[in-house]
TORMIVO-166625 format. One line per 2 residues: number of its first residue (from 0); their letters; for each residue x, y, z of N, C-alpha, C. Coordinates in nm, 2 decimals. Layout:
NUM = A = X:Y:Z:X:Y:Z:X:Y:Z ~ ...
% end
This chain:
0 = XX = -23.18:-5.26:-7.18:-23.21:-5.40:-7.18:-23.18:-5.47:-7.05 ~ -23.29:-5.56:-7.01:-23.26:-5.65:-6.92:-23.20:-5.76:-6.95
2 = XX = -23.09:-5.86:-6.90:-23.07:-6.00:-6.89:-23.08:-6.07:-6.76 ~ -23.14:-6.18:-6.75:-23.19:-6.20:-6.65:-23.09:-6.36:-6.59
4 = XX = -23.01:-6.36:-6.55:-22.90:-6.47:-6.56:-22.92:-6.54:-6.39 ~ -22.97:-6.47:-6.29:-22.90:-6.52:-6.15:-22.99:-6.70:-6.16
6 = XX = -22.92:-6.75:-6.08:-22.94:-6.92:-6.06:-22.92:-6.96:-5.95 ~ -22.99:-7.06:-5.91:-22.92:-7.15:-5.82:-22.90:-7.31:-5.89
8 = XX = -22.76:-7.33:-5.93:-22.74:-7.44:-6.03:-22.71:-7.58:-5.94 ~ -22.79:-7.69:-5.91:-22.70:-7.76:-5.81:-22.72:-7.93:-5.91
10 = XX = -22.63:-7.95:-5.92:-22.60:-8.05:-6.05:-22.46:-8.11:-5.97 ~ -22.51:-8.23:-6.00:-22.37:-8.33:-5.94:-22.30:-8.41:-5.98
12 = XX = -22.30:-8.41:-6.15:-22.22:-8.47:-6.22:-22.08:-8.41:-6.27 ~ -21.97:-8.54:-6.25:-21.86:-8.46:-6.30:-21.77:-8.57:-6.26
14 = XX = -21.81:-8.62:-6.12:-21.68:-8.71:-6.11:-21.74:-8.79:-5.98 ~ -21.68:-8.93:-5.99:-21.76:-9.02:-5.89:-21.80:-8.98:-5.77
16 = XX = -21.70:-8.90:-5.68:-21.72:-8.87:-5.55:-21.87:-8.74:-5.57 ~ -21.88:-8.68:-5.63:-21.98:-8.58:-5.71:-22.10:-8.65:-5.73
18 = XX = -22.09:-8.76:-5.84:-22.24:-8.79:-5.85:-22.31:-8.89:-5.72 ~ -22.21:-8.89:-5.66:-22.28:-8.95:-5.48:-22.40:-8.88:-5.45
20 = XX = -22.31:-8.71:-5.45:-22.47:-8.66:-5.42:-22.58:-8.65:-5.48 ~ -22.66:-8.53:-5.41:-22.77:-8.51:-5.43:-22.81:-8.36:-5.41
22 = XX = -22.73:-8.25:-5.45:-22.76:-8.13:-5.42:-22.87:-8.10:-5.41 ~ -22.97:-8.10:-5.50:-23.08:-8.06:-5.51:-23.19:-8.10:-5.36
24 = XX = -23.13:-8.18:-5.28:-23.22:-8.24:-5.16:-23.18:-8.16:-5.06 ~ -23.04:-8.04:-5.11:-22.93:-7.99:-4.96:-23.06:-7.88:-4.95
26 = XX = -23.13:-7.82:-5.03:-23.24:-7.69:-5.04:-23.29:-7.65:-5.14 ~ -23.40:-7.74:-5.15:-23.51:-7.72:-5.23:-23.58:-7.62:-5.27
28 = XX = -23.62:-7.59:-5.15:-23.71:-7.48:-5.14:-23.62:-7.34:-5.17 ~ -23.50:-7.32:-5.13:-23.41:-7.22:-5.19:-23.36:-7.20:-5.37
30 = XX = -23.37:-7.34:-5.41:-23.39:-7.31:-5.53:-23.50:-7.26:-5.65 ~ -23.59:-7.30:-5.61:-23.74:-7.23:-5.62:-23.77:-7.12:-5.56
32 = XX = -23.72:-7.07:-5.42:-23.72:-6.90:-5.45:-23.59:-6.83:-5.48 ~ -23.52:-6.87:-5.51:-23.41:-6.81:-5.63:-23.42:-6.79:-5.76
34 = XX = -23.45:-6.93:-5.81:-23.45:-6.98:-5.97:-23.63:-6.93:-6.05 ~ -23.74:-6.90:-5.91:-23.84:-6.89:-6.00:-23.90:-6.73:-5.93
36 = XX = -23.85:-6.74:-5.80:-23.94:-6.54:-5.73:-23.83:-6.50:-5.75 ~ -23.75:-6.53:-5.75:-23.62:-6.40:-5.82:-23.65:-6.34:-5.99
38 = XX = -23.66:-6.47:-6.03:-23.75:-6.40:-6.18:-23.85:-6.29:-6.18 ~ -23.95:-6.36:-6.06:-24.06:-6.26:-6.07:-24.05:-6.14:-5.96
40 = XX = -23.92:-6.12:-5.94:-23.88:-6.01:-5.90:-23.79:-5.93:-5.98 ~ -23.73:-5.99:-6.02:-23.70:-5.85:-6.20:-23.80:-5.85:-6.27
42 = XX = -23.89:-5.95:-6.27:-23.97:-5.87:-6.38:-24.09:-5.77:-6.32 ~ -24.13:-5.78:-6.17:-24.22:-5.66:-6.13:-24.12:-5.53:-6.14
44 = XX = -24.01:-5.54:-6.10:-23.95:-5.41:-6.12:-23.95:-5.37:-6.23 ~ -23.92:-5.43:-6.34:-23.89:-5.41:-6.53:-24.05:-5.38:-6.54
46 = XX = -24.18:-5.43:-6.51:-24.28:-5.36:-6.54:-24.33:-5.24:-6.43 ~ -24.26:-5.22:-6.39:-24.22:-5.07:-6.27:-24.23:-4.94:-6.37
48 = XX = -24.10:-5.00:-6.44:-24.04:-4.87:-6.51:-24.11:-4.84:-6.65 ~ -24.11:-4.66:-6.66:-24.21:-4.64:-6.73:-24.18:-4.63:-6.86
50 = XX = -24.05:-4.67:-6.92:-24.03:-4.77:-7.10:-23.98:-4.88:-7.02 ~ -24.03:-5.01:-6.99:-24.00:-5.16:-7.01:-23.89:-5.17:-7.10
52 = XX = -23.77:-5.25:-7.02:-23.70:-5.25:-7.17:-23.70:-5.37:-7.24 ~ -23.62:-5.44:-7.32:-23.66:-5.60:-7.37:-23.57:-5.67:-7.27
54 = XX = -23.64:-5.77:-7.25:-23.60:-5.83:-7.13:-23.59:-6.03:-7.14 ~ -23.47:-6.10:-7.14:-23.50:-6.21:-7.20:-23.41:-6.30:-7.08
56 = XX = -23.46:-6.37:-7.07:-23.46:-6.45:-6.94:-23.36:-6.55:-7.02 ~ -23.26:-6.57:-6.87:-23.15:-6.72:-6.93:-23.20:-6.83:-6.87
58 = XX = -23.24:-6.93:-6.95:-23.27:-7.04:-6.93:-23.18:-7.16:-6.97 ~ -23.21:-7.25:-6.99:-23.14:-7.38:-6.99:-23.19:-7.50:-7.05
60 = XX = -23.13:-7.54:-7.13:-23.14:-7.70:-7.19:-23.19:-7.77:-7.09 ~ -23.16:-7.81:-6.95:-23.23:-7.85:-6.86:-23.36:-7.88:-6.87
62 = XX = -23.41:-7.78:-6.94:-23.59:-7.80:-6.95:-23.64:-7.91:-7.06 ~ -23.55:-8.00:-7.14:-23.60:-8.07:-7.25:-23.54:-8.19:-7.20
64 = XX = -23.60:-8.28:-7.25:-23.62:-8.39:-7.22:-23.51:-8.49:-7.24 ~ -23.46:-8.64:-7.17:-23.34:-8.72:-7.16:-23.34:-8.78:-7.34
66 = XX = -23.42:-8.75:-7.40:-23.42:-8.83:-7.57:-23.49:-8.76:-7.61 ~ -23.49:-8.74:-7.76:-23.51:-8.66:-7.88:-23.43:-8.57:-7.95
68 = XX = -23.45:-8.57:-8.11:-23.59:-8.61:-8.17:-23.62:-8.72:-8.24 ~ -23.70:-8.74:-8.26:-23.80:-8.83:-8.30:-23.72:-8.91:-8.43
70 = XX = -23.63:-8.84:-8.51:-23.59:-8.87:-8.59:-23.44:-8.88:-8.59 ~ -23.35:-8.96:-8.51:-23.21:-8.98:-8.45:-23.14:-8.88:-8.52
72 = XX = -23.04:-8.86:-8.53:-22.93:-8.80:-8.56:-23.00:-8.60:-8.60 ~ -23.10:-8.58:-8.60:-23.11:-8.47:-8.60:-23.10:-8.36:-8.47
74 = XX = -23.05:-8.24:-8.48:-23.07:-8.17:-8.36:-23.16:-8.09:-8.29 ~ -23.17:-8.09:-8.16:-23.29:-8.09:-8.09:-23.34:-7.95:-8.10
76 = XX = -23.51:-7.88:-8.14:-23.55:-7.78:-8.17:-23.59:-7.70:-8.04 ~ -23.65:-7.62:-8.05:-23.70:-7.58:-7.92:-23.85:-7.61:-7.89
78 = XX = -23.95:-7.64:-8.02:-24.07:-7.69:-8.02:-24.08:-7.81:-7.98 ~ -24.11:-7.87:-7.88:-24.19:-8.01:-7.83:-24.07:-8.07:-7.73
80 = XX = -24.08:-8.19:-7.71:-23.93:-8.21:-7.61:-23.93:-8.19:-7.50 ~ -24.01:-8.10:-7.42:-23.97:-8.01:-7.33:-24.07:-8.12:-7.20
82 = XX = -23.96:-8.16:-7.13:-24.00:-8.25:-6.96:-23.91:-8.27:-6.88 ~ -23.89:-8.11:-6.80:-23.80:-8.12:-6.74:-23.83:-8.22:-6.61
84 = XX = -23.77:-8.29:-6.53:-23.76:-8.40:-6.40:-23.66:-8.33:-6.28 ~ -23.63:-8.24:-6.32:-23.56:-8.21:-6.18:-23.58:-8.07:-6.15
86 = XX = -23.55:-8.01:-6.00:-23.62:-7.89:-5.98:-23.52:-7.77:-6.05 ~ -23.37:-7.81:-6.12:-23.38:-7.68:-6.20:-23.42:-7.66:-6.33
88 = XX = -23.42:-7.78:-6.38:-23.52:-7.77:-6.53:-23.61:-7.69:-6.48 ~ -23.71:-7.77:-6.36:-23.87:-7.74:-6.36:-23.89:-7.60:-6.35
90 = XX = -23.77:-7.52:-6.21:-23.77:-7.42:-6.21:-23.75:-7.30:-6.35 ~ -23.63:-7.36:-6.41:-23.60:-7.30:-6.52:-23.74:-7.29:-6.64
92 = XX = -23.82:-7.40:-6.64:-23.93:-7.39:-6.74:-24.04:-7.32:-6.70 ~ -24.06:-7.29:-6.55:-24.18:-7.24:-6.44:-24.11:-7.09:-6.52
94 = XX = -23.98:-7.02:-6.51:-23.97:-6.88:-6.54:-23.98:-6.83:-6.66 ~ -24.00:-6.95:-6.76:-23.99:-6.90:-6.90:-24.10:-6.85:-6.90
96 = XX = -24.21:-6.97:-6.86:-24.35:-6.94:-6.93:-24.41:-6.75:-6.84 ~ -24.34:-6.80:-6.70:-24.39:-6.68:-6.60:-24.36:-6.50:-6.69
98 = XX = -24.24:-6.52:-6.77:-24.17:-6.43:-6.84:-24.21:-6.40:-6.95 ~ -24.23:-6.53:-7.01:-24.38:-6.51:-7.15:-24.49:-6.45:-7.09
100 = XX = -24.58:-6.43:-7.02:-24.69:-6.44:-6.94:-24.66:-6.29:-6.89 ~ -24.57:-6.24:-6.83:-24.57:-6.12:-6.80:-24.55:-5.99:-6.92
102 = XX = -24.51:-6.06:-6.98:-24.44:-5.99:-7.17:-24.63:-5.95:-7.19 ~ -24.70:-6.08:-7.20:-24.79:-6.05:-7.23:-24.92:-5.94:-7.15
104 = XX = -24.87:-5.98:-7.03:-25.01:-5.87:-6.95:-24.97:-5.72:-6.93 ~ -24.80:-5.68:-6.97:-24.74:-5.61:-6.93:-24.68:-5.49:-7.10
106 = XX = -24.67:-5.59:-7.15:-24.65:-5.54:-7.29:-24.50:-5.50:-7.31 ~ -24.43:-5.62:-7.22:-24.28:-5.57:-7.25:-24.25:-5.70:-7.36
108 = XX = -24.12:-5.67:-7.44:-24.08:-5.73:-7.53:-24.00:-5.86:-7.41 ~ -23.98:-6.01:-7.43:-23.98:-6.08:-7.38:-23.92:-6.19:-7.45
110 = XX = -23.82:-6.27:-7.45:-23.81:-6.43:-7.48:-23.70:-6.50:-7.34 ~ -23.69:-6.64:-7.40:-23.60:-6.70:-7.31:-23.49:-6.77:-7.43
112 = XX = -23.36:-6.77:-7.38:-23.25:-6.85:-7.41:-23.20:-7.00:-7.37 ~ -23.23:-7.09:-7.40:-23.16:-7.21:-7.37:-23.08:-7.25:-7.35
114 = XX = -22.93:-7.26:-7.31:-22.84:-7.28:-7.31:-22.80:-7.44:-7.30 ~ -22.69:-7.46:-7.41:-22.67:-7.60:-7.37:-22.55:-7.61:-7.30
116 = XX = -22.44:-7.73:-7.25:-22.38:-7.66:-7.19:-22.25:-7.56:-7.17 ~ -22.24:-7.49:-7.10:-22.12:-7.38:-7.12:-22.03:-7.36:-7.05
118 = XX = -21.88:-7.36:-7.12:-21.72:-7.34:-7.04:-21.72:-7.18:-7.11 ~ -21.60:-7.14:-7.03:-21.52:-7.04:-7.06:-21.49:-6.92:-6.98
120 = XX = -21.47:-6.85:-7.06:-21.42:-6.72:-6.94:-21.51:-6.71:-6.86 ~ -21.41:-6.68:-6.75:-21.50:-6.67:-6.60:-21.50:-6.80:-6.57
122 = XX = -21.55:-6.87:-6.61:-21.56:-6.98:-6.56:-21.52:-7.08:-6.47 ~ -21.60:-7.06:-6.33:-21.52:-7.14:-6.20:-21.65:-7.20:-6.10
124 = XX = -21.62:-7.28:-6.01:-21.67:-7.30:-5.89:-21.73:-7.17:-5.82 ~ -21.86:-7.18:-5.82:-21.91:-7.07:-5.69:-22.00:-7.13:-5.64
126 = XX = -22.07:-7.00:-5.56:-22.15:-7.07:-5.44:-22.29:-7.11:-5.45 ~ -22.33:-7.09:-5.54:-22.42:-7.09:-5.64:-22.42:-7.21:-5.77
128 = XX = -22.33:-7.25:-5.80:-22.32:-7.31:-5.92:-22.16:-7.40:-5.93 ~ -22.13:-7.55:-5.89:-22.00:-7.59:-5.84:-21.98:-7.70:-5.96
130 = XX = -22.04:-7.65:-6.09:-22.04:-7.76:-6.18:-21.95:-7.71:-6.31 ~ -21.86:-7.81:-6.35:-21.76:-7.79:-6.45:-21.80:-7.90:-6.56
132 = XX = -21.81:-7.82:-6.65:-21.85:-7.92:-6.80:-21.72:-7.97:-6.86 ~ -21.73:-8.07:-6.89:-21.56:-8.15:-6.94:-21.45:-8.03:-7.00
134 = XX = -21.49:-7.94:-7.14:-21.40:-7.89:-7.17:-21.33:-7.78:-7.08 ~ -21.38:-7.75:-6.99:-21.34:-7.67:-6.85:-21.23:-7.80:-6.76
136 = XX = -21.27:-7.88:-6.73:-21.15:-7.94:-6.67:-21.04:-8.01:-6.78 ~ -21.05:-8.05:-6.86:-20.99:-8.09:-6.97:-20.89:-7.97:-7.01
138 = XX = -20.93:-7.84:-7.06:-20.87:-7.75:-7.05:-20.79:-7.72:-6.98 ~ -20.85:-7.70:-6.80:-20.71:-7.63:-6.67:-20.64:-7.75:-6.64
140 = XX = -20.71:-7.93:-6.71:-20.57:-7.97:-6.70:-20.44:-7.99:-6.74 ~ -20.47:-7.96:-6.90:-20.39:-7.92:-7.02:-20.27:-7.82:-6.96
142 = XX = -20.38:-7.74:-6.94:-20.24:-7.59:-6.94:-20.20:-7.62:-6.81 ~ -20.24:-7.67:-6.68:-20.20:-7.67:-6.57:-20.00:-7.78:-6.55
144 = XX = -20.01:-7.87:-6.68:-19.90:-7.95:-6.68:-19.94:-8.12:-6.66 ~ -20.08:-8.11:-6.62:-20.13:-8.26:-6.62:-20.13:-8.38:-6.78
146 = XX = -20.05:-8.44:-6.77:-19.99:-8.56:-6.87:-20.14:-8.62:-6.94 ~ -20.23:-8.67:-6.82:-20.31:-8.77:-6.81:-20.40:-8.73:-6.81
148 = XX = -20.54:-8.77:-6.82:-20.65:-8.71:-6.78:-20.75:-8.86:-6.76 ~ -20.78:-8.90:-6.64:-20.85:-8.99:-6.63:-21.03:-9.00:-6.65
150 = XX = -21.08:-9.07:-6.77:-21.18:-9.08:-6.83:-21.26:-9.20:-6.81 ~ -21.36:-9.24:-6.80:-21.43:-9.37:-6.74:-21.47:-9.41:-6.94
152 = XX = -21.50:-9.31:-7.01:-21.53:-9.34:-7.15:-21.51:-9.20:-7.23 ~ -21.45:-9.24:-7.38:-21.41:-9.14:-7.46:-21.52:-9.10:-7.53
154 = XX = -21.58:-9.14:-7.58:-21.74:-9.21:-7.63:-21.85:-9.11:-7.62 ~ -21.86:-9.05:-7.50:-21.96:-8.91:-7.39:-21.97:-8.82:-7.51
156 = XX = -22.07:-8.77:-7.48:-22.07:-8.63:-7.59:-22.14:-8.51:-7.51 ~ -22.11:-8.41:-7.56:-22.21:-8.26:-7.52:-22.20:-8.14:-7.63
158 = XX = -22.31:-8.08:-7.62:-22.34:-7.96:-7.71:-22.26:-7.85:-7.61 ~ -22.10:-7.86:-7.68:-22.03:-7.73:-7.54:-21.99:-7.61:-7.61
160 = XX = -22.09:-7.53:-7.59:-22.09:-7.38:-7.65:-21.96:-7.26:-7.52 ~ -21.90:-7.21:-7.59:-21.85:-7.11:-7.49:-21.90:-7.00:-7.46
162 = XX = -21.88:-6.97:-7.34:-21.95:-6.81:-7.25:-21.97:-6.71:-7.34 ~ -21.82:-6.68:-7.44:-21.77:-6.55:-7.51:-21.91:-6.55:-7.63
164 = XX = -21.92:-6.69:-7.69:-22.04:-6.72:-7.75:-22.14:-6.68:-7.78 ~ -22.18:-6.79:-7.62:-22.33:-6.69:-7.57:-22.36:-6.59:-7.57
166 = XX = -22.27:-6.57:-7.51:-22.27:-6.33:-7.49:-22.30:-6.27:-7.65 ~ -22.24:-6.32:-7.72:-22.26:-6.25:-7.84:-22.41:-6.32:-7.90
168 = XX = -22.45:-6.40:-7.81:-22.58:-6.46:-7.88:-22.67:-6.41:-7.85 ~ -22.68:-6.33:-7.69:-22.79:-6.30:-7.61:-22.79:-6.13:-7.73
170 = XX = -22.64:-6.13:-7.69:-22.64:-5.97:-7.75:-22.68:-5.91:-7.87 ~ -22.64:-6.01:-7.99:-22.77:-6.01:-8.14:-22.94:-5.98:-8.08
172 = XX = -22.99:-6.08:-8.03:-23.14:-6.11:-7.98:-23.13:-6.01:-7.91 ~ -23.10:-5.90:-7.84:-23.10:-5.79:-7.75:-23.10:-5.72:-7.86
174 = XX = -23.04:-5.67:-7.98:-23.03:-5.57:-8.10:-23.12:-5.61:-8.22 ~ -23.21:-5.74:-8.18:-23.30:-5.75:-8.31:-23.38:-5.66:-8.32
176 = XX = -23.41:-5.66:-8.41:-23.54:-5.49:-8.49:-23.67:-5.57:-8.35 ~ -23.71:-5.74:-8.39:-23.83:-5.78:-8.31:-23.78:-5.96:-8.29
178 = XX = -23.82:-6.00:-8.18:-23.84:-6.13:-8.20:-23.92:-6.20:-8.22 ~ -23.94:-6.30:-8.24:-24.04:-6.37:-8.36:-24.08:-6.52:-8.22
180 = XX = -24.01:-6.55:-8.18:-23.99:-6.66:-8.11:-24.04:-6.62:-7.90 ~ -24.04:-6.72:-7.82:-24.07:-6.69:-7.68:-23.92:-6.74:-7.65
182 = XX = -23.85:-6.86:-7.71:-23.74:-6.92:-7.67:-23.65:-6.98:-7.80 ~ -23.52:-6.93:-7.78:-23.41:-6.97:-7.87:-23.31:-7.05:-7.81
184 = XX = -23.29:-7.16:-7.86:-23.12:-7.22:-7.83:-23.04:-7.17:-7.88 ~ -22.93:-7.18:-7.76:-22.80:-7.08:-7.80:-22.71:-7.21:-7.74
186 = XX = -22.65:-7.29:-7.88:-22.59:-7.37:-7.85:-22.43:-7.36:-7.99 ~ -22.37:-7.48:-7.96:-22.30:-7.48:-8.06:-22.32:-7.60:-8.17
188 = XX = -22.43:-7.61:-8.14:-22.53:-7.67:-8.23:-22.49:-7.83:-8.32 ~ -22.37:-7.88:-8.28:-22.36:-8.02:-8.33:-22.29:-8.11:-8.14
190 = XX = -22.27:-8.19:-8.15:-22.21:-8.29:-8.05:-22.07:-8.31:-8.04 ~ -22.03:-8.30:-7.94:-21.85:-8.31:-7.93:-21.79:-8.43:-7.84
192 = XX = -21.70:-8.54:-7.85:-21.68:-8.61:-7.76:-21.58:-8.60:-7.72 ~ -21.59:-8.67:-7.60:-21.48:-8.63:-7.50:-21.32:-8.65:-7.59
194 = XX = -21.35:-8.77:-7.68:-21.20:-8.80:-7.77:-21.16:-8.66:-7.83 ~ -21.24:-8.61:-7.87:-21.22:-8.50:-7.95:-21.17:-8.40:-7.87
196 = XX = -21.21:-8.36:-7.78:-21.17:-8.21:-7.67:-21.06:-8.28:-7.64 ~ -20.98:-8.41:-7.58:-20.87:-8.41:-7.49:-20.74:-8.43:-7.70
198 = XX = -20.79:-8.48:-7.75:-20.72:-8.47:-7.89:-20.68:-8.30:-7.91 ~ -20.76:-8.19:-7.96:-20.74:-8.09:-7.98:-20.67:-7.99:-7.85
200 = XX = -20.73:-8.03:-7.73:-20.62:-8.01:-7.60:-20.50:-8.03:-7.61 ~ -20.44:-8.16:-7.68:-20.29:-8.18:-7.67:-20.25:-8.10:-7.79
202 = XX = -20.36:-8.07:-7.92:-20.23:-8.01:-7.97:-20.19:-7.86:-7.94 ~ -20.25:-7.78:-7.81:-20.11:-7.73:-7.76:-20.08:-7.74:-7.64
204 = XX = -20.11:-7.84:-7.59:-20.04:-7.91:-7.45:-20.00:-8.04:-7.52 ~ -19.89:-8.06:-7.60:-19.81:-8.16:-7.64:-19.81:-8.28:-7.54
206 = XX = -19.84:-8.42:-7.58:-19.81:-8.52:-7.43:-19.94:-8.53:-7.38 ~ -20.03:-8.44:-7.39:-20.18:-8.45:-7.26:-20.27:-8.57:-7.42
208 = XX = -20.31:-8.65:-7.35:-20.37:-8.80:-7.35:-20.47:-8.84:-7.21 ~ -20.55:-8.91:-7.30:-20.63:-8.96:-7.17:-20.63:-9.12:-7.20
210 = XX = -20.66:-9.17:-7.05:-20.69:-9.29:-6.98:-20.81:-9.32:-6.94 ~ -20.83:-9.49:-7.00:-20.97:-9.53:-6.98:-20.93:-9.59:-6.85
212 = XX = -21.03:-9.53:-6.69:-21.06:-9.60:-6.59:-21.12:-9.66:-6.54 ~ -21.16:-9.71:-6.44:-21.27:-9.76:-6.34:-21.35:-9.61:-6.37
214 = XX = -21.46:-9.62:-6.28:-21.56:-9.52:-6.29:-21.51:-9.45:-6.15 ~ -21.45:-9.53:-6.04:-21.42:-9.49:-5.89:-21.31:-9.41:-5.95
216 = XX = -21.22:-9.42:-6.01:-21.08:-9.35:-6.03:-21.10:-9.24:-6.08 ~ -21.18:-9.20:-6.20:-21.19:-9.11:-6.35:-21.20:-8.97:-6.27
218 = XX = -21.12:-8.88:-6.32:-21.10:-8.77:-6.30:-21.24:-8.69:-6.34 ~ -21.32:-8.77:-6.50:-21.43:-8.71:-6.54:-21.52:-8.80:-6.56
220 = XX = -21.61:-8.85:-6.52:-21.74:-8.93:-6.49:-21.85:-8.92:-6.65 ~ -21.86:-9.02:-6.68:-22.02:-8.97:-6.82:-22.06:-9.10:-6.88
222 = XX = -22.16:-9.05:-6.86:-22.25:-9.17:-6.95:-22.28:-9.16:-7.09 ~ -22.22:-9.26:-7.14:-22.22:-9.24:-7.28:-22.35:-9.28:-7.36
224 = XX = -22.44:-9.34:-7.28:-22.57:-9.39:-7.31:-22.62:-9.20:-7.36 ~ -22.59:-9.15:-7.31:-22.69:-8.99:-7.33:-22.66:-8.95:-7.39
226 = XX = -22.71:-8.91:-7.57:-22.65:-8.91:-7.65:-22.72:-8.80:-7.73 ~ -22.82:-8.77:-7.69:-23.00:-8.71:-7.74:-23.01:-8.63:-7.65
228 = XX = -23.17:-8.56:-7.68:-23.24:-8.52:-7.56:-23.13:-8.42:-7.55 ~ -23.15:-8.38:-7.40:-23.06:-8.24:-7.36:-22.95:-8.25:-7.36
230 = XX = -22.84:-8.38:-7.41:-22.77:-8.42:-7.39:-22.70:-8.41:-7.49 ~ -22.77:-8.41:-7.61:-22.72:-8.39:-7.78:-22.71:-8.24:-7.85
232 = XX = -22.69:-8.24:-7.89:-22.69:-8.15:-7.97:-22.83:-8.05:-8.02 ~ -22.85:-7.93:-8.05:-22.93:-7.86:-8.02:-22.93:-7.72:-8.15
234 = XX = -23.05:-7.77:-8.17:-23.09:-7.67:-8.31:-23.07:-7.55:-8.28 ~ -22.97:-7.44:-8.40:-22.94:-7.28:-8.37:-23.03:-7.23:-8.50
236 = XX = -23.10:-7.34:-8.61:-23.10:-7.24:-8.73:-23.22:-7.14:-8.62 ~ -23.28:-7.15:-8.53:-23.36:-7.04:-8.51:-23.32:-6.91:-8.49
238 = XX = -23.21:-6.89:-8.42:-23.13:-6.79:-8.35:-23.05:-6.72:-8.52 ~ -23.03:-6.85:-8.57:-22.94:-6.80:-8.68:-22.96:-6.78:-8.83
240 = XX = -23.11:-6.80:-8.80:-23.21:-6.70:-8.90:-23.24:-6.60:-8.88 ~ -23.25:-6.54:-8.75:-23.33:-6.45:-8.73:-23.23:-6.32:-8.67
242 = XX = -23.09:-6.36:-8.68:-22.96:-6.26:-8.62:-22.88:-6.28:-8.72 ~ -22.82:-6.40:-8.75:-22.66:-6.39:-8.87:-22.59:-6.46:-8.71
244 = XX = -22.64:-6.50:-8.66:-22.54:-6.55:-8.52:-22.47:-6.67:-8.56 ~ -22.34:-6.73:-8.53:-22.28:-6.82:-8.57:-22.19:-6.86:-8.44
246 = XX = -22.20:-6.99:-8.35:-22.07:-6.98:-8.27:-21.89:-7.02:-8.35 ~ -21.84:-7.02:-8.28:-21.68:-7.10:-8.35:-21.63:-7.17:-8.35
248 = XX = -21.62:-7.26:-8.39:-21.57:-7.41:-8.42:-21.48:-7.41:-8.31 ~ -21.59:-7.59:-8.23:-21.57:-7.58:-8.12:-21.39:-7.60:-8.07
250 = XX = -21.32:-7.62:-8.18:-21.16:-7.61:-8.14:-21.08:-7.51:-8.11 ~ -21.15:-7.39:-8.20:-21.10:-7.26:-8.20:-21.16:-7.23:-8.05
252 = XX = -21.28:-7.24:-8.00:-21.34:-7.20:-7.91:-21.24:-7.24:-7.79 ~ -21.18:-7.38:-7.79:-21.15:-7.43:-7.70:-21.00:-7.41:-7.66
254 = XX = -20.89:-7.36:-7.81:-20.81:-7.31:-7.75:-20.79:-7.14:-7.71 ~ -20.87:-7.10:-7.75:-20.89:-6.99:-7.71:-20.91:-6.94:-7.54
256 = XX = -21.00:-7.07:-7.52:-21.03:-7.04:-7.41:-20.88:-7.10:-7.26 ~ -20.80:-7.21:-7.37:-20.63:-7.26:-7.29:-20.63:-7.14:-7.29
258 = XX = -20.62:-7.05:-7.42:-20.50:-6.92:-7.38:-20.56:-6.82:-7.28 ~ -20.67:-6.82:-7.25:-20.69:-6.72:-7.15:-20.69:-6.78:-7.04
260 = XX = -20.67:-6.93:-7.00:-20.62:-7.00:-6.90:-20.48:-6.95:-6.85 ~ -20.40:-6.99:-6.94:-20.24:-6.99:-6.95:-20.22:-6.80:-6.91
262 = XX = -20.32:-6.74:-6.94:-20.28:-6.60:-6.95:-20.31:-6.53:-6.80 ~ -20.39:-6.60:-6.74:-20.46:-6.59:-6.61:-20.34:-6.63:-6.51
264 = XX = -20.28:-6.76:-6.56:-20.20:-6.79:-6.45:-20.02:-6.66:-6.44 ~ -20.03:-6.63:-6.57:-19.91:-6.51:-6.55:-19.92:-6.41:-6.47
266 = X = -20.07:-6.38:-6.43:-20.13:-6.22:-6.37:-20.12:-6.27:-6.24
% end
């Protein structure tokens, strides 16, 4: 089996000094031949080889749109929705269809994964990708000894699925008999707010509490207006019809992921 993961992620939200920029303007054109001829450079090699194996491209929530669905409080499908505005959605949506498209002229087995967004093991700053989703700093600053955690609003929400998760999500859809679908979300499929991750953080970093700031001060930056769309929460019955996949309740997920913080810093 192939999985097809490499990126160039350049996203600048997280915290005031951060959303100043504008990564996306540092190299444009480097992201488009990363994010979209690097695809179509695994996949001429994968139809190289003479059994093709199944091959499913990681993609991204990025590709669906700032609101929906149509019908509020429901979660977002993977049918319709889809307008990405920036060049890694666009990129990201340019490789799905490229990846459908070669499945087809090529006869290899083929989907994409959506991801909404994702903390956990491994999980760091690289050179390639310098973006930390709340429960990632909320977490190293739990276990790190940090009291406080400076918040602009509690209110923020995200679909925050963990890595360990995913992996086991790609890895069902890698062991299905067939897939039925081009693209699956692999999310944790309801909305989490920031109240809630720094609440379940303290209970085992006793003391850790957050603070409403200025927006110049906040340790963690978010607009609470985004509530929907790529922003919200994200439909799994597809994935979890069609495998038995389930992620873990995003508290379990999240202390799980303190303890391999805490366990990191002993080594």
């Amino acid at each position: 089996h192939v999985v097809h993961g490499a990126t160039v992620t350049p996203i600048s939200r997280g915290s005031a000094s951060e959303a100043r920029s504008e990564p996306e303007a540092e190299g444009p054109g480097r992201i488009i031949d990363v994010n979209v001829m690097g695809t179509v450079a695994v996949l001429d090699w994968v139809r190289s080889l003479s059994r093709p194996p199944r091959f499913i491209y990681v993609s991204s929530g990025a590709v669906y749109k700032h609101h929906g669905p149509d019908r509020p409080g429901e979660p977002l499908p993977e049918d319709g929705y889809v307008m990405p505005r920036r060049l890694y959605g666009i990129s990201k949506l340019a490789s799905e269809l490229i990846t459908e498209r070669y499945g087809d002229l090529f006869g290899i087995t083929t989907t994409s994964v959506r991801l909404s967004s994702v903390y956990g093991t491994m999980d760091r700053v690289t050179a390639s990708r310098n973006h930390r989703h709340v429960p990632n700093r909320i977490a190293h600053m739990a276990v790190d000894g940090v009291k406080c955690v400076r918040v602009n609003t509690l209110a923020a929400v995200g679909d925050y699925v963990h890595a360990e998760d995913v992996a086991r999500g790609i890895v069902a859809l890698l062991r299905a008999p067939s897939l039925r679908y081009s693209a699956y979300n692999i999310a944790q499929g309801c909305a989490t707010t920031t109240a809630e991750l720094v609440e379940w953080a303290a209970q085992r970093a006793p003391g850790f509490h957050a603070a409403i700031t200025a927006d110049a001060e906040a340790d963690i930056l978010q607009d609470a207006n985004l509530r929907d769309g790529m922003w919200g929460a994200y439909d799994i019955s597809r994935i979890s019809a069609e495998t038995g996949w389930q992620p873990r309740p995003v508290r379990e997920a999240l202390h799980a992921y303190m303890e391999w913080i805490a366990a990191q810093r002993l080594t």
